[in-house]
N, CA, C and O atoms as a DFTB+ gen file, in Angstrom:
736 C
 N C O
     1  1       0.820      -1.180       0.000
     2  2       0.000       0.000       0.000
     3  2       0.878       1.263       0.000
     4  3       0.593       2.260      -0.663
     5  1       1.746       1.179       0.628
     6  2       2.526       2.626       0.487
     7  2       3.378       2.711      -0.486
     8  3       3.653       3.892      -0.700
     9  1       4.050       1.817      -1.335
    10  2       4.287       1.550      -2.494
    11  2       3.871       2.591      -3.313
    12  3       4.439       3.557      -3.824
    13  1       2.265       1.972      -3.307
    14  2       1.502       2.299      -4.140
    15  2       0.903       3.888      -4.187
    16  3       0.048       4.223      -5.008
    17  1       1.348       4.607      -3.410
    18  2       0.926       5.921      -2.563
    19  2       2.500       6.345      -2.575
    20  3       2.790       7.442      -2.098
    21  1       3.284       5.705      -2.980
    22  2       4.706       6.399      -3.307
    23  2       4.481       6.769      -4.772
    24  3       4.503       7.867      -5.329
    25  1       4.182       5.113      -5.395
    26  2       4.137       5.769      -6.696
    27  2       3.087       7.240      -7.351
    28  3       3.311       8.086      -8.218
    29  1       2.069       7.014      -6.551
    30  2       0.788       8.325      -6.780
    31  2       1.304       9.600      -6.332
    32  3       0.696      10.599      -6.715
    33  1       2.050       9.706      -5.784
    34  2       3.125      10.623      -5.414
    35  2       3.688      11.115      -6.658
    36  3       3.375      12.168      -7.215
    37  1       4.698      10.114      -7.114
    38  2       5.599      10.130      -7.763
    39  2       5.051      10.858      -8.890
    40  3       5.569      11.957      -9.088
    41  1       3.972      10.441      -9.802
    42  2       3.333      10.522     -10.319
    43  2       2.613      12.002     -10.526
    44  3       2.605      12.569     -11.619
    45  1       2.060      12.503      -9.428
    46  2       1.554      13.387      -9.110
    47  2       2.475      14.951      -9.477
    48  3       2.016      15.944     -10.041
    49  1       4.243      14.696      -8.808
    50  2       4.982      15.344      -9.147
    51  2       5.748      15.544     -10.445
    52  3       6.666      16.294     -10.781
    53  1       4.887      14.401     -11.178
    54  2       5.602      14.511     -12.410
    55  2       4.613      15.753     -13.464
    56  3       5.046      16.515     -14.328
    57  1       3.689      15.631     -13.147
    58  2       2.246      16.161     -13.512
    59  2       2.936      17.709     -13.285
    60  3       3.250      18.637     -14.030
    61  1       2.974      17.499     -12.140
    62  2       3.134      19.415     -11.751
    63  2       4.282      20.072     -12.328
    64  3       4.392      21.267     -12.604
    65  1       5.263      18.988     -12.501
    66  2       6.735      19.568     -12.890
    67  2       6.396      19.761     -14.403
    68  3       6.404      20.921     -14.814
    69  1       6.060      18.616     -15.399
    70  2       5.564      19.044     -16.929
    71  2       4.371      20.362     -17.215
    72  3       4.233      21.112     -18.181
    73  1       3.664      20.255     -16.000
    74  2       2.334      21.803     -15.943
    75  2       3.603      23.127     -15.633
    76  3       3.666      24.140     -16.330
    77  1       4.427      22.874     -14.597
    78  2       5.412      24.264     -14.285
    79  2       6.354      24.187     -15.791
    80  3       6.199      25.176     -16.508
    81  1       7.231      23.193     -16.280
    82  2       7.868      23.648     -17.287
    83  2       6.807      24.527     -18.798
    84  3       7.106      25.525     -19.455
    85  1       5.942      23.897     -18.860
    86  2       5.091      24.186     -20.107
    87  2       5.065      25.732     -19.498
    88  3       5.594      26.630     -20.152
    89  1       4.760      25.865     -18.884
    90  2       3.964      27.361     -18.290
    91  2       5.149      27.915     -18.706
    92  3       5.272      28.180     -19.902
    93  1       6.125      28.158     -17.866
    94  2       7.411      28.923     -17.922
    95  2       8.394      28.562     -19.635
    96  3       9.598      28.750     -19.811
    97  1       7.586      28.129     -20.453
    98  2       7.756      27.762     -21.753
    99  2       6.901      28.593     -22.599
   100  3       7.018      28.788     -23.809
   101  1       6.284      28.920     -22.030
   102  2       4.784      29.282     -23.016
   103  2       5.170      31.084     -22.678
   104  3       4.870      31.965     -23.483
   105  1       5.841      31.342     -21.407
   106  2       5.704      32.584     -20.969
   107  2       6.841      33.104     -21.471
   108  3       6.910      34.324     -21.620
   109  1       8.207      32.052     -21.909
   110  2       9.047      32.715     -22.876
   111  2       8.764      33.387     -24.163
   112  3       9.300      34.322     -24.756
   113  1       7.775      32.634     -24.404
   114  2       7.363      32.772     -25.738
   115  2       6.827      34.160     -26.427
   116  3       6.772      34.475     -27.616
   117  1       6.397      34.982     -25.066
   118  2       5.717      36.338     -24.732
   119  2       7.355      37.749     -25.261
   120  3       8.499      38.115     -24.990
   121  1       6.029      37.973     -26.243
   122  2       7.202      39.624     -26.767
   123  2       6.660      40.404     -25.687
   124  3       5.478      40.742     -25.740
   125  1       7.642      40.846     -24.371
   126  2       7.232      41.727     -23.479
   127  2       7.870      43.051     -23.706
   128  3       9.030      43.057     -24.119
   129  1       7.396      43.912     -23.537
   130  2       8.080      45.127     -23.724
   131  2       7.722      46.218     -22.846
   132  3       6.561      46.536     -22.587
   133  1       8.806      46.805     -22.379
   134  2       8.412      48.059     -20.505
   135  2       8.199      49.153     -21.308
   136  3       8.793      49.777     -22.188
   137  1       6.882      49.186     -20.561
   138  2       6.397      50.360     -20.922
   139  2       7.482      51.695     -19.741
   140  3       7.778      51.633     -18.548
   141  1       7.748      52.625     -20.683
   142  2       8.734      53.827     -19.944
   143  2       7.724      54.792     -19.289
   144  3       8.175      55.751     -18.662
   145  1       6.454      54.618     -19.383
   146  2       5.554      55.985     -18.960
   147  2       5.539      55.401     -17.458
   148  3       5.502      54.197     -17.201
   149  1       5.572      56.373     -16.568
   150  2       5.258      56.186     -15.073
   151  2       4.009      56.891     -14.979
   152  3       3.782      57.683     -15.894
   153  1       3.144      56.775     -14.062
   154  2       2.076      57.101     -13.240
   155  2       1.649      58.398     -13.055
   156  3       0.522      58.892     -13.079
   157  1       2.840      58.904     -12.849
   158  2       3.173      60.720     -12.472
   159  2       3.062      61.415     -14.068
   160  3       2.399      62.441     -14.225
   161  1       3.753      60.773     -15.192
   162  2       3.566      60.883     -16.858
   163  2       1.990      60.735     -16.737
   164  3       1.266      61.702     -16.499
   165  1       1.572      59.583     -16.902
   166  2       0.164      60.203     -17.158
   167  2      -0.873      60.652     -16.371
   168  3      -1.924      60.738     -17.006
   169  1      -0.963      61.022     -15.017
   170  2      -1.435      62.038     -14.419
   171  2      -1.194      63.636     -14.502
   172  3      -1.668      64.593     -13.890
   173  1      -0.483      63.526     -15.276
   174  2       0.183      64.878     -15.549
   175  2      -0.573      65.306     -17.148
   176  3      -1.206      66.306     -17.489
   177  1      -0.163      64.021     -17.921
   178  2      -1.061      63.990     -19.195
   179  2      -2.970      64.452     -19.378
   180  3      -3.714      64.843     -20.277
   181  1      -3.071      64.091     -17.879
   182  2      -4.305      64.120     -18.313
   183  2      -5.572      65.627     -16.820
   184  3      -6.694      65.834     -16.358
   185  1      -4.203      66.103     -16.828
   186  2      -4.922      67.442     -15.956
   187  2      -4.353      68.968     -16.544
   188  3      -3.417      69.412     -17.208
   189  1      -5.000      69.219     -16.167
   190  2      -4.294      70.866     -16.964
   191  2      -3.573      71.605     -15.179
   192  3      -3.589      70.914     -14.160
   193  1      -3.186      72.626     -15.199
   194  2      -2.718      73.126     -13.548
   195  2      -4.177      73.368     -12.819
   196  3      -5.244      73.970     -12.942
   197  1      -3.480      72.501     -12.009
   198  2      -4.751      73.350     -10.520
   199  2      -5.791      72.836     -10.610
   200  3      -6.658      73.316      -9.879
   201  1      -6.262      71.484     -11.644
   202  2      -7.329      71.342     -11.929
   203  2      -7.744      69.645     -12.988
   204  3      -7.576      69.566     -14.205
   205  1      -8.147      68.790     -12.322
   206  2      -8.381      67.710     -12.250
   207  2      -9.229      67.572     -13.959
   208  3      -9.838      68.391     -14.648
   209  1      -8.902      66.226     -14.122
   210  2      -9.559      65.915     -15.934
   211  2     -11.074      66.190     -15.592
   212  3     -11.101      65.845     -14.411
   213  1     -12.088      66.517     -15.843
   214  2     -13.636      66.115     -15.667
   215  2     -13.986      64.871     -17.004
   216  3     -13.849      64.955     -18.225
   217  1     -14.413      63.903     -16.237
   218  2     -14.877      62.779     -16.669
   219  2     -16.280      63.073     -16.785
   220  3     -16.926      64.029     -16.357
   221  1     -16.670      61.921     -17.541
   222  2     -18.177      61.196     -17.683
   223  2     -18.392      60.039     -17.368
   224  3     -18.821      59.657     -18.457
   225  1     -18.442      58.995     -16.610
   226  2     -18.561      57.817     -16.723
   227  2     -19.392      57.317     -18.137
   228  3     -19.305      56.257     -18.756
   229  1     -20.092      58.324     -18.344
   230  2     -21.130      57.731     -19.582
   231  2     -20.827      58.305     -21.076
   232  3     -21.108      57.903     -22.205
   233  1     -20.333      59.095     -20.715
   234  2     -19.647      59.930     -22.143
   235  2     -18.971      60.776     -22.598
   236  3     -19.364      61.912     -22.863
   237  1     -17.777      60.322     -22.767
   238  2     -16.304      60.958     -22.449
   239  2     -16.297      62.310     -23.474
   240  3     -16.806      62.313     -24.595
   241  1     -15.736      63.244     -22.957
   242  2     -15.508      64.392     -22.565
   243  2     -17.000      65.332     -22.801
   244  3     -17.114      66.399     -23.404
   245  1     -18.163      64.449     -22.035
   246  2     -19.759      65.811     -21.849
   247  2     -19.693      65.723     -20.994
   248  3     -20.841      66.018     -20.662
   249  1     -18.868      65.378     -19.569
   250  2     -19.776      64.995     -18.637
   251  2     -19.016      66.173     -17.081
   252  3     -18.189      67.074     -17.220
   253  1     -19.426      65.884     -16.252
   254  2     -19.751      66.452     -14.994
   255  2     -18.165      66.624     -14.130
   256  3     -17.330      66.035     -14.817
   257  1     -17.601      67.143     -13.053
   258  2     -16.841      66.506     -12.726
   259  2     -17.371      65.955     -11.227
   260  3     -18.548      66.165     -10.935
   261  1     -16.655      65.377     -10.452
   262  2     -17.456      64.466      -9.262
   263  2     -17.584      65.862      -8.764
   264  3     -18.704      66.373      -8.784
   265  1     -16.512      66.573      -8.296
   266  2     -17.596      68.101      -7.314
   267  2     -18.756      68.212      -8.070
   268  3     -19.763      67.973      -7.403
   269  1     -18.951      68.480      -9.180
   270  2     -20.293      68.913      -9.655
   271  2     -21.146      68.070      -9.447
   272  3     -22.277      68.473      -9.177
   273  1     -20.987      67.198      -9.482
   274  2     -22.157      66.002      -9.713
   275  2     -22.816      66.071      -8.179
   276  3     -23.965      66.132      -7.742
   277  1     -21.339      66.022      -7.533
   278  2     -22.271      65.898      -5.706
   279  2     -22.668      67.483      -5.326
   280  3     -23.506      67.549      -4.427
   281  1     -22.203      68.794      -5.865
   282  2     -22.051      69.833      -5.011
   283  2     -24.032      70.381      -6.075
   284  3     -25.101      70.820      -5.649
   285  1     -23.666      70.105      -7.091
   286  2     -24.633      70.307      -8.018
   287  2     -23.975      71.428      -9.419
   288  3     -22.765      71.329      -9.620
   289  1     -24.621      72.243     -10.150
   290  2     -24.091      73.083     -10.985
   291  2     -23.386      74.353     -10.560
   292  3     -22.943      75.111     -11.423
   293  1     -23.280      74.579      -9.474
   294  2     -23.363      75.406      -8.933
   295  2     -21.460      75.610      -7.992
   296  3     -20.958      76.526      -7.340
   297  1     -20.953      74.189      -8.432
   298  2     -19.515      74.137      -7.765
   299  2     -18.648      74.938      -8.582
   300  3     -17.621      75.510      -8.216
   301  1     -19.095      74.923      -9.570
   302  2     -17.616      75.853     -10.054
   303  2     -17.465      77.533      -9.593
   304  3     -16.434      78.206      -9.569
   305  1     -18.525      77.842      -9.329
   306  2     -18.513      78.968      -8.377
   307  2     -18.492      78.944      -6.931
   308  3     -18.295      80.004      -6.337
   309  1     -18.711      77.621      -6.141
   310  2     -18.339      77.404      -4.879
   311  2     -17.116      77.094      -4.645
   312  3     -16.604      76.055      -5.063
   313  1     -16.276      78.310      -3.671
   314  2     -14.895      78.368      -3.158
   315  2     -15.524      78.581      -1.547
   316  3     -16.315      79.443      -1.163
   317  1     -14.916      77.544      -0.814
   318  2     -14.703      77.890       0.573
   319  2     -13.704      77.709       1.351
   320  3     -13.341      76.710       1.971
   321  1     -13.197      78.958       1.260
   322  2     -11.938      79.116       2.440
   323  2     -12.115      78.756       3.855
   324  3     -13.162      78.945       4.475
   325  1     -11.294      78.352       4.227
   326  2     -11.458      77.289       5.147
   327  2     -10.237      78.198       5.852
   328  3      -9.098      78.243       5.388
   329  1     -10.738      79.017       7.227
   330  2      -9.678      79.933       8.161
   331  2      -9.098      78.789       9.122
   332  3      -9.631      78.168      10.042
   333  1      -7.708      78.734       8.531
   334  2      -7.016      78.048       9.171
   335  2      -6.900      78.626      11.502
   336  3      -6.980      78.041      12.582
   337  1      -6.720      79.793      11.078
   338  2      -7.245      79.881      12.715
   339  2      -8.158      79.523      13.346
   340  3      -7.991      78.771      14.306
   341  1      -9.146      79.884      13.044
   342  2     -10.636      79.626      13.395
   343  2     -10.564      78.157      13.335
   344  3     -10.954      77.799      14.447
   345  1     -10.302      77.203      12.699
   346  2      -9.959      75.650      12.708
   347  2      -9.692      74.955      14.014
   348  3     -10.274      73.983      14.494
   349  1      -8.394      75.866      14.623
   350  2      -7.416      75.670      14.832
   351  2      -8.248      75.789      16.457
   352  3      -8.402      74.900      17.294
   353  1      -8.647      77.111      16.491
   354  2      -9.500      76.646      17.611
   355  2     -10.258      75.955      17.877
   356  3     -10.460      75.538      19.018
   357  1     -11.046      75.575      16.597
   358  2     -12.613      74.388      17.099
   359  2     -11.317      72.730      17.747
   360  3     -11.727      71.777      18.410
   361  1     -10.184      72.877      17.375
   362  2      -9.489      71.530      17.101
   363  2      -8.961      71.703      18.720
   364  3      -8.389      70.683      19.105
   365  1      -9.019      72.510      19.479
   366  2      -8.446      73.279      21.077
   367  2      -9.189      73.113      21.524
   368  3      -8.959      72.482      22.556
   369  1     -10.726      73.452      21.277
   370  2     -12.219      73.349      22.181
   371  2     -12.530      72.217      22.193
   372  3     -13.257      71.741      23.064
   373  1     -11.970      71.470      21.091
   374  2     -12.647      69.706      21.251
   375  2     -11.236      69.100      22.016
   376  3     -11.498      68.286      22.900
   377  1     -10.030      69.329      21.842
   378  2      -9.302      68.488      22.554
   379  2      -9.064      67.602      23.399
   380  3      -8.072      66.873      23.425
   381  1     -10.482      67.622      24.568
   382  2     -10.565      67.079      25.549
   383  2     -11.268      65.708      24.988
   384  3     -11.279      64.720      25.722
   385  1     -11.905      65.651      23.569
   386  2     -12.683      64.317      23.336
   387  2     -12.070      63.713      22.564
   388  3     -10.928      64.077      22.283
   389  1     -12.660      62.565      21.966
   390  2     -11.608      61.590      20.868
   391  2     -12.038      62.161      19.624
   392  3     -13.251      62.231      19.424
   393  1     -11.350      62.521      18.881
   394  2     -11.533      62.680      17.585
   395  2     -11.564      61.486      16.382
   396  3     -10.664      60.696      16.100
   397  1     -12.840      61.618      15.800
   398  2     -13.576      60.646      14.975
   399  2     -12.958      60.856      13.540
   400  3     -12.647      59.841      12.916
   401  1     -12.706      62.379      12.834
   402  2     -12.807      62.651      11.671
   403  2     -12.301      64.170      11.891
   404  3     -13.031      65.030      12.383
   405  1     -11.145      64.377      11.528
   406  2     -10.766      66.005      11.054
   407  2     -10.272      66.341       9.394
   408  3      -9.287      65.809       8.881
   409  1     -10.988      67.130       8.833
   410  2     -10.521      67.165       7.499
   411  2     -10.568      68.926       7.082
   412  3     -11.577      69.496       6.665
   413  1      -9.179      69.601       7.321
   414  2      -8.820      70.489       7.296
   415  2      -9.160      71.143       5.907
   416  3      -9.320      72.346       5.700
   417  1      -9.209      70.504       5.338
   418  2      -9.800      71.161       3.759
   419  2     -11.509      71.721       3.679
   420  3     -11.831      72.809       3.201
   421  1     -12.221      70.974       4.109
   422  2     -13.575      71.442       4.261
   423  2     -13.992      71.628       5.501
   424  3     -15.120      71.251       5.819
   425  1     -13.166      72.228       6.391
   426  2     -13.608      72.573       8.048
   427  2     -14.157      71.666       8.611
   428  3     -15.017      72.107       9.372
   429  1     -14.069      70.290       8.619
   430  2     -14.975      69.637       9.344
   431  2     -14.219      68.418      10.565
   432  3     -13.343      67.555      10.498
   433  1     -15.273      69.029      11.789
   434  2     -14.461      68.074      13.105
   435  2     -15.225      67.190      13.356
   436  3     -16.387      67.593      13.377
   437  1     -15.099      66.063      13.578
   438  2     -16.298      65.168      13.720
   439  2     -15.449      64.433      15.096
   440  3     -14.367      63.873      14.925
   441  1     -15.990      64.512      16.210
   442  2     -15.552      63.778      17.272
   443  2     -16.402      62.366      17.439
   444  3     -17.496      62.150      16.917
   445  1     -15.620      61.406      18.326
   446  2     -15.992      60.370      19.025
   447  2     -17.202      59.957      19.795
   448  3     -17.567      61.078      20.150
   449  1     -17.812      59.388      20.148
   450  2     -18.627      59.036      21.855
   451  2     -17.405      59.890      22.762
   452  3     -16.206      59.865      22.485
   453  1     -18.060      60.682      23.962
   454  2     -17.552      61.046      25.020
   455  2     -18.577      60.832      26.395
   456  3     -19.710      61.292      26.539
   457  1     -17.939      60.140      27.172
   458  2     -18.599      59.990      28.348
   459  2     -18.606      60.798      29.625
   460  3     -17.626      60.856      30.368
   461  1     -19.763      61.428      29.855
   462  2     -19.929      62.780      31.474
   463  2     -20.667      61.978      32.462
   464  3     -21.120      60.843      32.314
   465  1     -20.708      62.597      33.295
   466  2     -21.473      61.866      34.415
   467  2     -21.790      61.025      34.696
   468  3     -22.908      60.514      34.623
   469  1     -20.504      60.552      35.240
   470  2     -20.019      59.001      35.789
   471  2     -20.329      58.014      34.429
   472  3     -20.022      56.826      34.530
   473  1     -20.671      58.290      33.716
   474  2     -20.681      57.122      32.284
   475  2     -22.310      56.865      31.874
   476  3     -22.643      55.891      31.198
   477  1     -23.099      57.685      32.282
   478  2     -24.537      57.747      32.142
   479  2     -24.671      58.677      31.042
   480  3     -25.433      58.305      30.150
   481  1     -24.408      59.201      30.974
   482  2     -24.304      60.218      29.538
   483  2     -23.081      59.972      28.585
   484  3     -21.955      59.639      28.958
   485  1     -23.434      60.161      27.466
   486  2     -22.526      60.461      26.801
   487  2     -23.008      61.610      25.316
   488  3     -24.081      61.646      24.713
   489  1     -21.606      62.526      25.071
   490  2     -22.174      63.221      23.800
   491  2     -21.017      62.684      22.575
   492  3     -20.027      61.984      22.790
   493  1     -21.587      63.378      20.915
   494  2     -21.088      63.122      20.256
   495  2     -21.164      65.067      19.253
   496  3     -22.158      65.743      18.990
   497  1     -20.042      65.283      19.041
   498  2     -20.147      66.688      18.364
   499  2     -19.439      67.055      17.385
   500  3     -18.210      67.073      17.454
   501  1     -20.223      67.463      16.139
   502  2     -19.924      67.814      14.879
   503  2     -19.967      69.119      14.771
   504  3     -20.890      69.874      15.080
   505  1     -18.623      69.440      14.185
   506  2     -18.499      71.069      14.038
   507  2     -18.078      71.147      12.559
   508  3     -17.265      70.439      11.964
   509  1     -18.831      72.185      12.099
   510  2     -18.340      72.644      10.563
   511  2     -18.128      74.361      10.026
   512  3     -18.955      75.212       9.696
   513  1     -16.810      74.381      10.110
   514  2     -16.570      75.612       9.390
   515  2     -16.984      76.101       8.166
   516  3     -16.314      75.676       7.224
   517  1     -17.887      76.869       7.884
   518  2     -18.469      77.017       7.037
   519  2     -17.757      78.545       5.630
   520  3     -17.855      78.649       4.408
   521  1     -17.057      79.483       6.806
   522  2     -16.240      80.249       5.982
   523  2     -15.373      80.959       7.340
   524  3     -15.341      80.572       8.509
   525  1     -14.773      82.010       6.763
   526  2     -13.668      82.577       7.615
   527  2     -14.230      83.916       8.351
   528  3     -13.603      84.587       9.170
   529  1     -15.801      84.202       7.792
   530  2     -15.620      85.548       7.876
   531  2     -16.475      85.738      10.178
   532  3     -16.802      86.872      10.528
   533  1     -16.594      84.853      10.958
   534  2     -16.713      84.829      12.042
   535  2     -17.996      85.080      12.689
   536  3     -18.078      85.173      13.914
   537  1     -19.020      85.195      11.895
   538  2     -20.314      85.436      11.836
   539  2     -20.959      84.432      12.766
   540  3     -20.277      83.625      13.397
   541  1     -22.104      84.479      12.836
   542  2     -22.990      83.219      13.362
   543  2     -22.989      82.313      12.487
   544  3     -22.822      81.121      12.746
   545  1     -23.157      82.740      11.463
   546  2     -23.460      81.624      10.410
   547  2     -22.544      81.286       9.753
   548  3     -22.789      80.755       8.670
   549  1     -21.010      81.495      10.224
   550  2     -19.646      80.843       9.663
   551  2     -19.633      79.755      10.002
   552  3     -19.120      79.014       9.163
   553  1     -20.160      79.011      11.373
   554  2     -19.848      77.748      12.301
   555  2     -21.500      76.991      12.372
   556  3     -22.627      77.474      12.490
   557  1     -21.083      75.862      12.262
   558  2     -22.396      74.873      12.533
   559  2     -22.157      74.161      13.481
   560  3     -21.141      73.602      13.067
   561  1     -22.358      73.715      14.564
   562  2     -22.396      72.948      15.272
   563  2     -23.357      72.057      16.126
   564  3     -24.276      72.442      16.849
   565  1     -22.892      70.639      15.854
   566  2     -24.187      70.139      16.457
   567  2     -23.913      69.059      17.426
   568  3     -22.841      68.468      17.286
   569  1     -24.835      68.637      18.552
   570  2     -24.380      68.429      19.842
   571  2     -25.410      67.046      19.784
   572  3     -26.604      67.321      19.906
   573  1     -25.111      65.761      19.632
   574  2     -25.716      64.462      19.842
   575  2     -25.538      63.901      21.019
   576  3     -24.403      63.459      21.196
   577  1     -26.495      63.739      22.122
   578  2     -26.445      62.919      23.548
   579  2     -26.829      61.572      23.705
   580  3     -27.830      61.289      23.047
   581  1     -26.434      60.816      24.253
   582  2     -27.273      59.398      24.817
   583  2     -27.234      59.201      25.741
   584  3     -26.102      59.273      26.220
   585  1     -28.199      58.873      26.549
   586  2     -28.140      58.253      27.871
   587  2     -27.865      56.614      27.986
   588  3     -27.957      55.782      27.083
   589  1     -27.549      56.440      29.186
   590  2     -27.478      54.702      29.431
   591  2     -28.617      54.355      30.224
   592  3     -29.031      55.077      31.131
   593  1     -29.043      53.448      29.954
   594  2     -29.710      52.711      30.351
   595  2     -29.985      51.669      31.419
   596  3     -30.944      51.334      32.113
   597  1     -28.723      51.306      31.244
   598  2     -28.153      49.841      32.720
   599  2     -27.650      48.793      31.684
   600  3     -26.860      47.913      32.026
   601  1     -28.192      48.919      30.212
   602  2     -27.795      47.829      29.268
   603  2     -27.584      48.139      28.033
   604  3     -26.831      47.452      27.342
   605  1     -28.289      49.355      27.497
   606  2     -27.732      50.228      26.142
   607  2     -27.856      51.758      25.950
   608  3     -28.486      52.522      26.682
   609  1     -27.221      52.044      24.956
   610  2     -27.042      53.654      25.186
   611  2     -28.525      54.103      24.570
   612  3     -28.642      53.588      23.458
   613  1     -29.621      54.843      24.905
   614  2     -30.634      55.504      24.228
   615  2     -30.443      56.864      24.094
   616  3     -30.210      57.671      24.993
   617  1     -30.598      57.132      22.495
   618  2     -30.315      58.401      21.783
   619  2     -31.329      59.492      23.027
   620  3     -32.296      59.056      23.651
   621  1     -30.829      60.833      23.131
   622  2     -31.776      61.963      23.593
   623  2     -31.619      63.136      22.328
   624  3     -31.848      64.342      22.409
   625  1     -31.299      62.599      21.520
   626  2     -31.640      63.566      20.009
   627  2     -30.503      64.518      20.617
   628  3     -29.799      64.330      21.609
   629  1     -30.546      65.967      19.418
   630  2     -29.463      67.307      19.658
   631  2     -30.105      68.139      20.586
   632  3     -31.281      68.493      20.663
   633  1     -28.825      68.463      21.486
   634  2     -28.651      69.648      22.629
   635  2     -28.515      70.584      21.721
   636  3     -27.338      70.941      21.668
   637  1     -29.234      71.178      20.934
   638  2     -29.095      72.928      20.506
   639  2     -28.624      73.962      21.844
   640  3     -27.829      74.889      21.690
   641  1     -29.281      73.612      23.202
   642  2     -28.708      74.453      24.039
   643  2     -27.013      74.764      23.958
   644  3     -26.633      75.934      23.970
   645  1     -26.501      74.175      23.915
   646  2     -25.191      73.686      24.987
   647  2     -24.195      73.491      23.073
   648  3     -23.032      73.894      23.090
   649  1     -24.646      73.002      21.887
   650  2     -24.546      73.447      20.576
   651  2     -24.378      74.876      20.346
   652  3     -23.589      75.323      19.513
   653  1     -24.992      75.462      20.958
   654  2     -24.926      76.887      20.497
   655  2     -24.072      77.998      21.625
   656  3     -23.791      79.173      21.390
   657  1     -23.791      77.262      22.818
   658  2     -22.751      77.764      23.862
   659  2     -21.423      77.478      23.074
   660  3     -20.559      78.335      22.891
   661  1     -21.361      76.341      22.682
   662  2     -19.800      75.710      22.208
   663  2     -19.341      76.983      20.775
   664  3     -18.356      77.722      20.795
   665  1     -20.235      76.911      19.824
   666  2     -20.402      77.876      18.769
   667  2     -19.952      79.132      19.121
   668  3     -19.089      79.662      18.421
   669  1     -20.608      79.963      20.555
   670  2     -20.559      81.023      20.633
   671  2     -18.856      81.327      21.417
   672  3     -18.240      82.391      21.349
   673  1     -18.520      80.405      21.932
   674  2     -17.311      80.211      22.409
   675  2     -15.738      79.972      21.464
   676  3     -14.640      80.513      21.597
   677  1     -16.254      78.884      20.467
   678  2     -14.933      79.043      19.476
   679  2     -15.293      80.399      18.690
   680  3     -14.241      80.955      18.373
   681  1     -16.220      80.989      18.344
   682  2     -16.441      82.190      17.634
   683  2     -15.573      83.052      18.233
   684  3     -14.696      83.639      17.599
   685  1     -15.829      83.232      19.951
   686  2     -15.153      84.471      20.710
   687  2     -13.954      84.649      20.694
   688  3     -13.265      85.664      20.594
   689  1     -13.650      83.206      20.838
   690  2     -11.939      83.064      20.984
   691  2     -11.281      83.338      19.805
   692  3     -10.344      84.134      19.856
   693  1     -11.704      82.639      18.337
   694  2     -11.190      82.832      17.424
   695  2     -11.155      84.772      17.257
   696  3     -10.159      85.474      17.085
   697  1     -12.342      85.128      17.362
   698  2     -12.497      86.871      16.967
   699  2     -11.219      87.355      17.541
   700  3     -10.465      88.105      16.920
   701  1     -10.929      86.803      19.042
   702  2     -10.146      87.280      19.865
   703  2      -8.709      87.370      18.819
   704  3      -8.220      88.393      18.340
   705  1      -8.206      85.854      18.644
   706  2      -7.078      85.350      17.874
   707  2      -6.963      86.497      16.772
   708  3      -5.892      87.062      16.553
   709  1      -8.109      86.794      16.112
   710  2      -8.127      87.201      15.127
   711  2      -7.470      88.827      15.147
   712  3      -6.515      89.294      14.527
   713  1      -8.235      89.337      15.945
   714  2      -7.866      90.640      16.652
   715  2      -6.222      90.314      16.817
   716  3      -5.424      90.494      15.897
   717  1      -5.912      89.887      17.933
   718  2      -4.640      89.823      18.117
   719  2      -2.849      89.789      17.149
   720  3      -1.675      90.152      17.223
   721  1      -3.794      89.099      16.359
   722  2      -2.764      89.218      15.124
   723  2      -3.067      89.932      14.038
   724  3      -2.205      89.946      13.158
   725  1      -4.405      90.743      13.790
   726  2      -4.595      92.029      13.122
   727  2      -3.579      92.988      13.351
   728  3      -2.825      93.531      12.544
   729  1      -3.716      93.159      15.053
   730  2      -2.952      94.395      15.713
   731  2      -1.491      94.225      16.005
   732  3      -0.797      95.092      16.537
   733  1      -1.101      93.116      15.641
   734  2       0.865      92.746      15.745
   735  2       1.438      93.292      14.767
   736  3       2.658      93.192      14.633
């Protein structure tokens, strides 16, 4: 019996060794030739400065570019400066929580679960810079709570109260910042 399970062996490896030579026979056989263009060549080929190809998925060169498609018709005239100070503070006022999501290009802080009072509460807070100029309506902020239960967290919807303290607070400070290095 083991003979016989030597030879099926034997056998077996002969199989694989004539399947590996053929292969590596067949792949000589291949006119390969390196392509010299790198990655950076045709990304370069295919943007003009400052400004990405606009595609179509459906029909090459009518179509949309992805800002447009998500922002609507209306992106190529939407520029939002994004005040790196004013940032800089919402990123100081949240410090104390875990940060979920910061993306310095479109002002947006998106923090973690944070747990208050003794672990019975917890909040979650999204802040969005909306422009530089320090207004009310430069900053959005919104304030998500849950309570515990004894066994799961139940949503208590947005604190607009305590949303609109945090708001009025990176506003002050930033104005402050702002001031301060006006007058240097």
């Amino acid at each position: 019996m083991i003979t016989k399970l030597v030879k099926k062996i034997g056998t077996l490896n002969n199989i694989f060794l004539f399947f590996t030579l053929f292969f590596i026979y067949s792949c000589a056989q291949l006119d390969i030739e390196r392509n010299e263009t790198t990655h950076e060549d045709h990304v370069k080929g295919n943007m003009t400065p400052g400004q990405a190809r606009h595609t179509n998925i459906f029909e090459e060169g009518q179509g949309l570019s992805l800002r447009e498609m998500v922002l609507g018709d209306d992106a190529a005239s939407l520029a939002i400066a994004v005040d790196s100070l004013t940032f800089n503070v919402i990123l100081d006022k949240l410090s104390f929580m875990p940060l979920a999501s910061v993306d310095s290009a479109s002002g947006i802080v998106i923090t973690d679960w944070y747990a208050v009072e003794e672990n019975e509460l917890r909040i979650k807070i999204n802040v969005r810079l909306l422009d530089g100029e320090l207004t009310n309506d430069s900053i959005s902020v919104q304030m998500f709570t849950q309570k515990f239960d004894g066994s799961m967290w139940i949503d208590q919807g947005m604190d607009e109260e305590k949303a609109t303290k945090i708001k009025e607070s990176i506003l002050a400070e930033a104005r402050a910042l702002k001031t301060a290095v006006d007058l240097s």
